[in-house]
N, C-alpha and C positions, 0 to 999 in steps of 0.2 A: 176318250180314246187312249188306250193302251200303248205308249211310246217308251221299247227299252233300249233303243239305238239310237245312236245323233251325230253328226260329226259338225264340227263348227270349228271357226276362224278368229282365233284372239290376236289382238293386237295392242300393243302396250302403249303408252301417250308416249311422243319426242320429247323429248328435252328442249328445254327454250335456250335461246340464242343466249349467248354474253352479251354485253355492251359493248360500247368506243364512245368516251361521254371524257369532256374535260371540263372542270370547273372555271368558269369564267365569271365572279362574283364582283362587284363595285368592294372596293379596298381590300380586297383578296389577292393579291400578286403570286404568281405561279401555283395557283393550284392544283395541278396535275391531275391526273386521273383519275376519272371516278365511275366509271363503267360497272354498273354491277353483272353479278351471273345472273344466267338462265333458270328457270324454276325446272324440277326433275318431273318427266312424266311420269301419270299414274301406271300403277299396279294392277293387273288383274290377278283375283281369287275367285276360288270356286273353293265352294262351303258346302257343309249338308246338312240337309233343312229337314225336321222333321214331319213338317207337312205337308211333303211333295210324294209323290208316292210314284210320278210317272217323270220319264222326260221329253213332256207334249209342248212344252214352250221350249224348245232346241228343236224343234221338227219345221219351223217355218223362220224362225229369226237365228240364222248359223253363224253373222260376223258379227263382233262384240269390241267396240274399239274405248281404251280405256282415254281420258281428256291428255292434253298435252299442256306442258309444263309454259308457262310465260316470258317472252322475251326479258331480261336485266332493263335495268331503266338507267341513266345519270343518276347524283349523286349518292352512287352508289346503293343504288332501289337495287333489291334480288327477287326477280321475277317469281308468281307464285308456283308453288307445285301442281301438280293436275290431278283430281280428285283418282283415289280408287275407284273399279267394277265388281263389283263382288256377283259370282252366277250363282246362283242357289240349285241344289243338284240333291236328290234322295237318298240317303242313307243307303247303301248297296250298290253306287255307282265308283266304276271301276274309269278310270282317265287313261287312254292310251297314245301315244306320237301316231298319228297319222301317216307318218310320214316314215317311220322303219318299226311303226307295231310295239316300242315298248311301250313297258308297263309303267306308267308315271305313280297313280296315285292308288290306295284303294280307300275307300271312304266305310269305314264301316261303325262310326261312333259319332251319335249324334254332335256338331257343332266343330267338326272337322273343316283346318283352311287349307288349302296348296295354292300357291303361287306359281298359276298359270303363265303368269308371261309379264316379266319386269321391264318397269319403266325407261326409257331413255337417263341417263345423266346430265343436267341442263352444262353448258357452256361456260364458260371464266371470262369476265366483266377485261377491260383493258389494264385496272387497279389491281391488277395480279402480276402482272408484267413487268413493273414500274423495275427498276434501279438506278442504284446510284449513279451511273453512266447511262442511262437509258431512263430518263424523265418523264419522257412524252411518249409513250408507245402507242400505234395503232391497233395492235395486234390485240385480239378478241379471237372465242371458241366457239363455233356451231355447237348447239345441244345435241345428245348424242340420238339415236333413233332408238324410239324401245322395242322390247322382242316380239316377234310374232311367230305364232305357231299355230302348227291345223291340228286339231285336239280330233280322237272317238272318242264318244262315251260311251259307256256300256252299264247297262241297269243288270245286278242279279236280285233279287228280293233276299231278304235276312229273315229264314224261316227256320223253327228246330224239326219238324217233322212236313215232311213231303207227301203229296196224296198221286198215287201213280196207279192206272191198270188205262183199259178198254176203254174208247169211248161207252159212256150211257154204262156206264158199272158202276155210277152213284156216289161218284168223289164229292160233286157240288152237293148233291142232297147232305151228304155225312158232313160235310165243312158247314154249312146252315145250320145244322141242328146241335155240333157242338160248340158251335161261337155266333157272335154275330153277324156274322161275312151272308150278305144275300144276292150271290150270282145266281144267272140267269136259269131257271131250270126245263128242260123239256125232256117231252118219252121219245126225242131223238138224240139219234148222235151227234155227234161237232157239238152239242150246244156251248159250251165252254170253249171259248175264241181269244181267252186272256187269263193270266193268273188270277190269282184272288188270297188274299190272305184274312187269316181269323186268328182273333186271340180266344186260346184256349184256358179255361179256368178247371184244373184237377180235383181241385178241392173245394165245391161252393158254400159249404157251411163253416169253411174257416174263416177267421179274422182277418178283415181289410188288410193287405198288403202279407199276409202272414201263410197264404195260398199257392200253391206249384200253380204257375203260367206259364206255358210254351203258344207258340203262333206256327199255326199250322197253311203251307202252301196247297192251295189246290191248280194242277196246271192243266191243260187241253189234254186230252186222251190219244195216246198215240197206236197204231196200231200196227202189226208186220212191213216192214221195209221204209219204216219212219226216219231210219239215218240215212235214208238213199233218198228222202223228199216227200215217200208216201201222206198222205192225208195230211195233218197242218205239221209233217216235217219232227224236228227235234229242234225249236227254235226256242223253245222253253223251257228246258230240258235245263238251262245254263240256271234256271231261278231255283231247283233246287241241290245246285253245283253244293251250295253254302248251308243245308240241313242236315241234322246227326243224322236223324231215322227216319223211314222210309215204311211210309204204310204203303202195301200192295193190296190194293181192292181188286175183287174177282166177283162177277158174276154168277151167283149158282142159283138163280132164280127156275122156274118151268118154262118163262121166256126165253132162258138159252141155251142153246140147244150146241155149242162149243163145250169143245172139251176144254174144264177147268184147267188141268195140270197144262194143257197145250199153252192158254192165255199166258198162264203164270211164265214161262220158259218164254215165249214170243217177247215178252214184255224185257223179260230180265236180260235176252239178247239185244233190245232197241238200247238197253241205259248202258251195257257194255261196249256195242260200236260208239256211243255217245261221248261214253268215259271212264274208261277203268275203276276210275276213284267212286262211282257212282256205283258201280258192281259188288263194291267192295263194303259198302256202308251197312249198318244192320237192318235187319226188316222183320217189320209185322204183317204175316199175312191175316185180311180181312176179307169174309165172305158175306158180300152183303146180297141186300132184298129178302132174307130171310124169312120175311109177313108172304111174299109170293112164291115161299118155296114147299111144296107139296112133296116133289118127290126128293128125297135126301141122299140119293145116288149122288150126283155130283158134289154135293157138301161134305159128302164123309169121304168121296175120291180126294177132294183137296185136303181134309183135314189129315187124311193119310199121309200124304204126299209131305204134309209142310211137318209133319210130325220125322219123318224119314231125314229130310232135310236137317231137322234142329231147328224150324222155324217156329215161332211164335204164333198160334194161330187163335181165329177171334172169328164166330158169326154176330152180325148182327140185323137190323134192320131200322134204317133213317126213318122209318114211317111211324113206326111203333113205339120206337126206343129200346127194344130190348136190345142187349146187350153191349149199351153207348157209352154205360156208366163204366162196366168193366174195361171196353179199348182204351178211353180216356186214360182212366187209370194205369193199363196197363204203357200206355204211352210216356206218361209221365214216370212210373218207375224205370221204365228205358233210357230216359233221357237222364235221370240222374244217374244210372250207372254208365251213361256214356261222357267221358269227359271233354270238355269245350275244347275247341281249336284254339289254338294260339294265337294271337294277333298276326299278320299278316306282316314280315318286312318292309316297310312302304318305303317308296322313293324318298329323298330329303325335300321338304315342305317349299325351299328355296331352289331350283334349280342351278346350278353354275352358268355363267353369262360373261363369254370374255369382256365383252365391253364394260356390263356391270363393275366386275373388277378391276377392270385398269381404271376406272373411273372414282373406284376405291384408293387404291394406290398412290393417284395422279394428285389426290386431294392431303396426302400427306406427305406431298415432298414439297423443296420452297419453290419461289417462283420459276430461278433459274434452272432447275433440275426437271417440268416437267417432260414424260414424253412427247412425242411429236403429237401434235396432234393438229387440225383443220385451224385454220388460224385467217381471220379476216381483216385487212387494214385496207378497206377501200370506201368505208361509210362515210356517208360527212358528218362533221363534228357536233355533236349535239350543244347547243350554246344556251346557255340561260342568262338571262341579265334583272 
């Protein structure tokens, strides 16, 4: 199952408790205080995993609570910290606040961490407290609580060329035949209910590693009034937000009996209510079915049309191969004349966390200087003999 939305619930581990612990040893006289701190809760991370491709494990398990940090112990034991969570999330997933819609993260490079939601800060043992007019203290620190936060995720696929027209206008067949991707095909429409991505090879007689590769998106077929909800919507539409170039597959087969230029215009209206930035990208128009095209009225109507335009135009046929060699190619010289996107401004990998930092703070001042903070003097004495 195809899962590109999630929203889920992090929760950071608490901080463990300080102690109230005093040394009571045989030949030891006024030992004082020996409470340790609280161990600090874990961290959660979200990573991106190269081999996830969906996010179908956030679609039933949405709270994620990272372990909590260890009570302090007497002489002076510092309770343990609480393991990291680490969620594993695919390469093209976007982390947004659930809660006022920003943009936290964007993941777009394999082995990428953000820190979801920091740990608690554990607590200060009573041996923190101690002076020289103040020997015995009770006074100990709850651990602090860690952050929680309601996360979206959002899947877009990382593809340099986009496969867009009609339902049943032979995106899946042409994504089959120039890579390995083998989505589902049928002589109806809707068949295509999910994206699909293939890795394209431009040059198969070159040298291992020494070949133009781009990955090509094929997404569900959208048809007149698709930004209004029509047939499966514009919900896919976001996977190829993130591709240079934009193949436009057109039907000019004898099976159909639409007007080419109408498709081409209908189409290029869905991806501008969708997205400006989508309208604006460059395009190869592709006329395929070309094995079941007899009569050439419609193929030389579009070839006109995309010539008028400045478009880039291509017939071909998935069945036959003719003309697969040359799109390929002509793909890939597009894509080297079009140059990559910039890396994205991503949120900072740490979030800022008042607590976090006073917690930071609190641990570089002396004893008598900290700020205020929860303070427990009502345990009983931990005795050891």
């Amino acid at each position: 199952m195809f899962v590109d939305e999630a929203k889920i619930l992090v929760k950071a581990g608490d901080g463990g408790n300080g102690c109230m612990a005093f040394r009571r040893e045989k030949y030891v006289p006024r030992g004082g205080p020996s409470g340790g701190d609280g161990g600090n809760g874990g961290d959660i991370y979200i990573e991106s995993n190269p081999h996830d491709n969906t996010l179908l494990r956030y679609r039933y398990n949405r709270e994620f609570r990272a372990e909590r940090g260890r009570h302090g112990e007497g002489s002076n034991c510092h309770g343990r910290s609480g393991d990291e969570t680490v969620l594993a999330v695919p390469v093209g997933t976007i982390v947004f606040d659930a809660d006022s819609g920003e943009q936290l993260f964007d993941f777009t490079e394999i082995g990428q961490r953000y820190l979801a939601a920091r740990g608690g800060h554990g607590g200060r043992g009573n041996s923190h407290f101690a002076k020289p007019w103040h020997q015995a203290p009770r006074e100990h620190e709850d651990g602090r609580p860690g952050q929680e936060r309601h996360l979206r995720l959002e899947l877009k696929l990382l593809a340099d060329v986009g496969l867009v027209g009609f339902p049943n206008a032979g995106k899946s067949t042409l994504i089959s035949r120039i890579s390995a991707a083998r989505p589902k095909i049928a002589a109806y429409p809707f068949t295509t209910l999910e994206p699909h991505l293939g890795v394209v090879s431009a040059d198969p007689g070159a040298a291992p590693g020494t070949g133009r590769i781009f990955v090509v998106a094929d997404v569900p077929g959208l048809i007149e009034g698709a930004h209004e909800g029509a047939g499966l919507g514009t919900r896919f539409l976001k996977h190829i937000e993130r591709t240079r170039l934009i193949a436009h597959l057109v039907d000019t087969s004898d099976a159909n009996d639409r007007d080419p230029v109408r498709e081409f215009e209908v189409i290029e209206h869905e991806l501008a209510a969708f997205s400006p930035a989508l309208a604006e990208k460059p395009v190869i128009v592709v006329a395929t079915k070309l094995d079941a095209t007899t009569n050439r009225e419609h193929l030389e109507q579009l070839r006109a049309f995309a010539a008028k335009r400045g478009l880039e135009f291509h017939a071909v046929s998935s069945a036959t191969g003719e003309g697969i060699t040359e799109l390929v190619r002509a793909m890939a010289d597009a894509l080297d004349r079009i140059p990559k996107p910039a890396a994205p401004s991503d949120a900072p990998a740490e979030p800022p966390r008042e607590s976090a930092n006073h917690a930071e703070e609190s641990s570089t001042l002396p004893p008598d200087e900290h700020p205020a903070a929860p303070l427990r003097g009502s345990i009983d004495v931990a005795r050891r003999s």
